[in-house]
Every structure is written in structure tokens, then in C-alpha cells.
TORKEFI-892772 format. One line per 2 residues: for each residue x, y, z of C-alpha. Coordinates in Angstrom, 2 decimals. Example, Ala and Ser with C-alpha at 12.3 -4.5 7.8 and 13.67 -1.06 7.14 Angstrom:
! residues 2
12.30/-4.50/7.80; 13.67/-1.06/7.14;
//
This chain:
! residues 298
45.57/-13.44/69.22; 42.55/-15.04/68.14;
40.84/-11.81/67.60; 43.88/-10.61/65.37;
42.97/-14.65/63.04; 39.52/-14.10/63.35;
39.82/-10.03/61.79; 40.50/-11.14/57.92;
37.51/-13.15/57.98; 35.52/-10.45/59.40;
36.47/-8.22/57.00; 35.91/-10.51/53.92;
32.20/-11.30/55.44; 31.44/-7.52/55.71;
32.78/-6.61/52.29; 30.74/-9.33/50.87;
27.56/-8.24/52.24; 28.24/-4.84/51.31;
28.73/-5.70/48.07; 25.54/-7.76/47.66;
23.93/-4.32/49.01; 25.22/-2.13/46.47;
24.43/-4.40/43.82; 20.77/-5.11/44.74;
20.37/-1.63/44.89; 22.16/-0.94/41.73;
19.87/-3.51/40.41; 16.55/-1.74/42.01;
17.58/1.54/41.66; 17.59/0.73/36.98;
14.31/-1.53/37.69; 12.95/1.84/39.29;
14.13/4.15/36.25; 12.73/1.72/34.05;
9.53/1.45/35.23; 8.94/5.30/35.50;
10.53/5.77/31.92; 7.28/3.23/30.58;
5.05/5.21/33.31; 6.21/8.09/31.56;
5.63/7.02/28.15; 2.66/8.81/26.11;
-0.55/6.67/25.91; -1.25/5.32/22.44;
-3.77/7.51/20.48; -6.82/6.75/17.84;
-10.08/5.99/18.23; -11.09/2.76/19.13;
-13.73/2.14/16.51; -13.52/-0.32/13.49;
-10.87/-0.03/10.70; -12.01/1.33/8.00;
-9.84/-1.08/5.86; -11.10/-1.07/2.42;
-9.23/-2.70/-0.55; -6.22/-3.78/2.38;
-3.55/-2.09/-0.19; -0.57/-0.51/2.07;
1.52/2.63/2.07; 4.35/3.40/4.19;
4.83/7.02/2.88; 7.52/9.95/3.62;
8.45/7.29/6.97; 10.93/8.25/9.16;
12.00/5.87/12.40; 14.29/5.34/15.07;
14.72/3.00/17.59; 17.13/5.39/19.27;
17.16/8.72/18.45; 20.83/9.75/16.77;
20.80/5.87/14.91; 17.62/6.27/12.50;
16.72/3.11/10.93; 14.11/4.78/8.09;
14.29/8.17/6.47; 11.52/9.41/4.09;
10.98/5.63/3.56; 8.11/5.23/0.46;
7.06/1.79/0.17; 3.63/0.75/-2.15;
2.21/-3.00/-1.56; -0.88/-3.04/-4.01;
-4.34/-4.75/-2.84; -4.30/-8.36/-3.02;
-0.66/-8.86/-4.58; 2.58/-10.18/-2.65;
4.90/-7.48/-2.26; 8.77/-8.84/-1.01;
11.14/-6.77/1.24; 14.76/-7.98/0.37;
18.18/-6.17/1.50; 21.21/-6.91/3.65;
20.84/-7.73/7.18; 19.93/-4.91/9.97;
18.40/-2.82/6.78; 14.97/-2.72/8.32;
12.93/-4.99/7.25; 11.38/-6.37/9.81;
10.81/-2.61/10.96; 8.91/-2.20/8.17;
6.20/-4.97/9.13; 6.33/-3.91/12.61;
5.28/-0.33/12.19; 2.30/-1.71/9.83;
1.60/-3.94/12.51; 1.47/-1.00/14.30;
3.76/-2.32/17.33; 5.33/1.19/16.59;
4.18/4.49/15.17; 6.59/6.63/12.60;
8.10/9.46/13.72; 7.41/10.91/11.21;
5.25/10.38/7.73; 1.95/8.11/7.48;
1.54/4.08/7.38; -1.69/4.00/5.27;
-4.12/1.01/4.86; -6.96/0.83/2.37;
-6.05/4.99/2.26; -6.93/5.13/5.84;
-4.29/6.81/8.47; -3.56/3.87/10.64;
-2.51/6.70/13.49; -5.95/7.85/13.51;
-7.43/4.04/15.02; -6.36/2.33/18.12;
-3.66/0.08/17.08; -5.79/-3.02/18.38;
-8.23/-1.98/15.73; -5.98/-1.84/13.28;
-3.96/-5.90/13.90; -7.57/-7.13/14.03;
-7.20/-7.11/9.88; -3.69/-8.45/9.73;
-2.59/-12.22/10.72; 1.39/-12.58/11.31;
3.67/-15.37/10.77; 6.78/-14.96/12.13;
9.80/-16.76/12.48; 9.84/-17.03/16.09;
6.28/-18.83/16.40; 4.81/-18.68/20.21;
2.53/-22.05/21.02; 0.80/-22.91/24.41;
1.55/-26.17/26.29; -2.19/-27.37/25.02;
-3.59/-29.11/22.17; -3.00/-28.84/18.29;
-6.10/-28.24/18.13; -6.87/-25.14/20.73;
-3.42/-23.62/19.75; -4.83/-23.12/15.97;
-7.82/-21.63/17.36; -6.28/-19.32/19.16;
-6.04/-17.27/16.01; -10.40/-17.46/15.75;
-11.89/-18.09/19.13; -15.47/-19.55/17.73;
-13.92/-21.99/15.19; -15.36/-25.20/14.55;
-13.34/-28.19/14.85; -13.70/-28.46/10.96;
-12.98/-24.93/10.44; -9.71/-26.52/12.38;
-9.03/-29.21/10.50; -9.43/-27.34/6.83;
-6.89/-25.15/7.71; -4.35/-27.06/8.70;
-4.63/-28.86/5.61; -4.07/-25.78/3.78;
-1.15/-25.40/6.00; 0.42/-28.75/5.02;
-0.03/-29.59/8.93; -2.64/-32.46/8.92;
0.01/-35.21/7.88; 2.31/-35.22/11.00;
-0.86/-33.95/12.85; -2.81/-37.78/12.18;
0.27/-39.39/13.16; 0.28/-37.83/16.61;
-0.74/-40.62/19.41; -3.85/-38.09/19.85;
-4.52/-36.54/16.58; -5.57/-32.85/17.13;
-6.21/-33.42/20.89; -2.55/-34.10/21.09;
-0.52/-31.49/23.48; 2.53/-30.67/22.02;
4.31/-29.18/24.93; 5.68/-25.55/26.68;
5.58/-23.28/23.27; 5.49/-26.32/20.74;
8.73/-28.36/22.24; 6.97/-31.68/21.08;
7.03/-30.27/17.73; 9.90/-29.69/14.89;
10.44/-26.17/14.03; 8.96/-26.68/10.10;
5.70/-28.10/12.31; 5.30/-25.08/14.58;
5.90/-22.52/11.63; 2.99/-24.90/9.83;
0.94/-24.82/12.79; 1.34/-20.51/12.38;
0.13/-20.52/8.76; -2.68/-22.72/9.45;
-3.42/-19.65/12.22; -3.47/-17.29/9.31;
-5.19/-19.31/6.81; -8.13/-19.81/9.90;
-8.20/-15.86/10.69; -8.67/-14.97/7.14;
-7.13/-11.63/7.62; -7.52/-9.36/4.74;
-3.28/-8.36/5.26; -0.84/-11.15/5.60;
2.62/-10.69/7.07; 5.46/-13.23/6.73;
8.68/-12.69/9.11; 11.87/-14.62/7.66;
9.07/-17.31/7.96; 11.73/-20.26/6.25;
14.61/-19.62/8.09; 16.53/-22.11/10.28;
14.54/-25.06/8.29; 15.67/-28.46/6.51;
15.42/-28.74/3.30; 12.37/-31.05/3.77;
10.22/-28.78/6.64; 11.04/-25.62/3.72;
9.53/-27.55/1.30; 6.77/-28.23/3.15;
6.61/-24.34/4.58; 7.01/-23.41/1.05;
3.57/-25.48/-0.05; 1.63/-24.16/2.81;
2.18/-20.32/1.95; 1.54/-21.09/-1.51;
-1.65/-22.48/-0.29; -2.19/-19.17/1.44;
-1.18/-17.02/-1.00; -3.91/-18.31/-2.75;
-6.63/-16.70/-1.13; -5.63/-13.25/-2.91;
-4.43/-11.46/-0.03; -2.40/-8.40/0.81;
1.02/-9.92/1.31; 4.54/-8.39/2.59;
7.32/-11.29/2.53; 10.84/-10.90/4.13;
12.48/-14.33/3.32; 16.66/-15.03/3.82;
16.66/-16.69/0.13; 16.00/-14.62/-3.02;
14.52/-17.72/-4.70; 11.61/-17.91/-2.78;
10.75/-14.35/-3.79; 11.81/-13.96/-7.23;
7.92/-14.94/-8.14; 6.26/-11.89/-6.46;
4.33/-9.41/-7.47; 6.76/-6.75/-6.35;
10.38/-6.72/-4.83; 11.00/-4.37/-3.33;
15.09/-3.34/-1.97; 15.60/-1.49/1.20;
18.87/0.20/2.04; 19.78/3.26/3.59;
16.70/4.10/4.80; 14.84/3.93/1.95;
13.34/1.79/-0.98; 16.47/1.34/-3.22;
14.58/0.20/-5.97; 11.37/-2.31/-6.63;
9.37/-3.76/-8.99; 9.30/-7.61/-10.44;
12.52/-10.15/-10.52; 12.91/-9.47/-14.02;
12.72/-5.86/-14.28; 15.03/-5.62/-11.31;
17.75/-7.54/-12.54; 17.30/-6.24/-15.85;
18.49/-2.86/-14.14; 21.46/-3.92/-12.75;
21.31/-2.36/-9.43; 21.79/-3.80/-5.83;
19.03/-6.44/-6.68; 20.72/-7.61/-9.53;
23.91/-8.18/-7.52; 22.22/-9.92/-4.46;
20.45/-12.41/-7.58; 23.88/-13.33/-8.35;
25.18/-13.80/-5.14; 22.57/-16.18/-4.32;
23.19/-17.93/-7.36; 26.74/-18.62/-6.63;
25.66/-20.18/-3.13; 22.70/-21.96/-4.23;
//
């Protein structure tokens, strides 16, 4: 009798450890089919000299891209962002614009067609080469649990502590910086979580004012701000922007960009259409209907 009581338990405690089993080796056996697909993976080419990067104007010409292979985010994608000018990237959501800065940040390669900088073939240099001219600020900004100071010099290794300083007054970051209880030898936490989100994004631009990069890239730099930390963004990449540099803005508000250089509209897999606010709504195209639909909200 009591083996007949104790039989349902039994079975219950094998089943259970069966099924942890399976699953751990379900689990294992993707980990191991991962791991040999990045094994597998070509090694990056180029030569790893300097970059040759000249007048820092970009080219994204004839690009095709895919993240997987039968959903192509680019097709024959032609995009121009003269020297020293701030070019915009504006469309709808999942268009591809932060695809565009990734591939000249060369954290991918086209499939096809050329990303040129300064008329050199960035697929012809080690990609390391090639991010040593171009500073990022992105939306999702990654700090170490350190000082305000050390995190800014991450971006320039040999800075001075004045060198420090003068950029983060370009960035609009020495205000809340003096009213830390340490100043710049204040440690702001496990990837900034003593800090506000405008303050880490300000603490990024005062990265990319200090590594005076010849090419500038902003990510959606704005978004998921207050009014008051935008404002203060806002200032700081003005600030930047100053210094005459090659610029490619993605921003979630069409005021911010309506003073470029050039707009540029992505849809489709290509450039829709670009050149300056004006000429763009004067045309009446998908540009044109995005100004006035940010109107209406603003």
C-alpha cells in the first residue's frame, strides 16, 4: 500500500528532473550553435593603418543592407553629408536611421555599395581605424561607477583636468557638476544612476567636445528628456556644433532639425528626398507632411 501512495510522487519527481534535463540541454545545445555561428563568422578585413580621412565629408553610396537576409533594411541607399555641415536623417520609425550611422560607424559593413569618408573606402581600413575619427552620442549613454571626472576622459585618455573642465562647460555640464558634494571627483554611480538622464547625455557631449573628432554622430540624442534637461541638451550641441564639424543628426522632433544644413528623408530604403527645411517643404513631399504633423502636436 504505501508503495502504491508513495508511486505519484515518484513519478512527479522523475518527470521534473527530466524536464530540467531537456531544458538545460535545450538551453546548451542554442548556446553551442551560437557560439560556432560567431566562430564561423568571417574576420573583419582592411588594413590596420591610419585613416586617411581628409576633409571628413561622408558618402553612403549605391548601399544595400540587411539585418536578415529576405527583410532588407537599405537598397541602393545614396546619402551625401558635406564636410563640416550638419546633415539630419528624419523618417518614420524602423526606416533606418540609426542603420545609417551604424554602418558609418562601421559596426557593420554594406552588403553591398561603398560608405566613403574624406573619398576614402572605409572597407579598405580596419574598422578601429576608421571610429578613431568619429565621437558618438547616443541616446543610450554607457557611464562607469567612477568619477565625473575619469568618465569624461574616457573619451581622451591623456586629458588634463582643464582639458576636463572646458569641455564640460561646452557641454552645459559644469553647473550641476559644482553642485555635486565632490565636484568632478564625485562618483556618480553603476552607468550614471546618481545622475538624471539630461546629465548623463551632457556628460556624452562633453566626451565629444573633449575627443575633437573630425565626424560627429548624434543618436535620437533628446529623446526621453524634460523640457528643462532638452533645453539644456539643446545648448550643449549647439556648443558643439560650433566647432565646424561633420555632423549626422537623427532627432524624434522636426524642430530641432529644421536649422540644418541638409535634411535629409529616408523611406523605403532609400533617400526620399533632402535638402534644407525650406526647400523641402516648399516641395510638398513626405517632409512637408511630417512638418505639419509636428506642428499640429507641438
Amino acid at each position: 500500500m504505501k508503495q502504491i501512495i508513495m508511486l505519484p510522487l515518484f513519478i512527479i519527481k522523475m518527470t521534473t528532473a527530466l524536464f530540467v534535463d531537456l531544458t538545460a540541454y535545450r538551453n546548451l545545445s542554442i548556446a553551442k550553435r551560437r557560439i560556432a555561428e560567431v566562430a564561423s563568422e568571417e574576420e573583419e578585413q582592411g588594413v590596420d593603418a591610419a585613416f586617411p580621412v581628409g576633409d571628413a565629408g561622408i558618402e553612403l553610396a549605391g548601399v544595400d543592407f540587411a539585418y536578415e537576409r529576405d527583410n532588407p533594411v537599405f537598397c541602393g541607399l545614396d546619402l551625401v553629408c558635406s564636410p563640416g555641415r550638419l546633415t539630419a536623417l528624419v523618417g518614420d520609425s524602423g526606416c533606418g536611421k540609426s542603420t545609417a550611422l551604424s554602418l558609418v560607424a562601421q559596426y557593420y559593413r554594406p552588403d553591398k555599395g561603398s560608405v566613403l569618408i574624406g573619398g576614402a573606402d572605409t572597407a579598405a581600413y580596419a574598422p578601429e581605424r576608421v571610429l578613431e575619427n568619429v565621437s558618438i552620442v547616443d541616446q543610450d549613454v554607457f557611464l562607469f561607477d567612477d568619477s565625473i571626472a575619469e568618465n569624461v576622459r574616457y573619451a581622451k585618455p591623456g586629458a588634463s583636468d582643464e582639458e576636463i573642465r572646458a569641455a564640460c562647460r561646452l557641454a552645459n555640464a559644469d553647473g550641476f557638476i559644482e553642485r555635486m558634494p565632490e565636484g568632478y571627483d564625485s562618483r556618480i554611480g553603476e552607468n550614471g544612476s546618481r545622475l538624471s538622464g539630461g546629465e548623463r547625455q551632457r556628460l556624452s557631449i562633453a566626451r565629444a567636445i573633449l575627443r575633437d573628432s573630425p565626424i560627429v554622430l548624434f543618436d535620437e540624442a533628446t529623446a526621453s528628456l524634460d523640457i528643462e534637461n532638452e533645453l539644456a541638451v539643446k545648448r550643449a550641441i549647439g556648443n558643439l556644433l560650433a566647432r565646424r564639424k561633420t555632423v549626422i543628426m537623427i532627432a524624434h522632433t522636426l524642430l530641432i532639425v529644421r536649422t540644418a544644413d541638409s535634411i535629409a528623408v529616408i523611406g523605403d530604403g532609400h533617400v526620399i528626398e533632402q535638402g534644407t527645411h525650406e526647400e523641402l517643404v516648399a516641395r510638398g513631399g513626405k517632409y512637408a507632411a511630417m512638418w505639419a504633423a509636428d506642428r499640429q502636436l507641438a
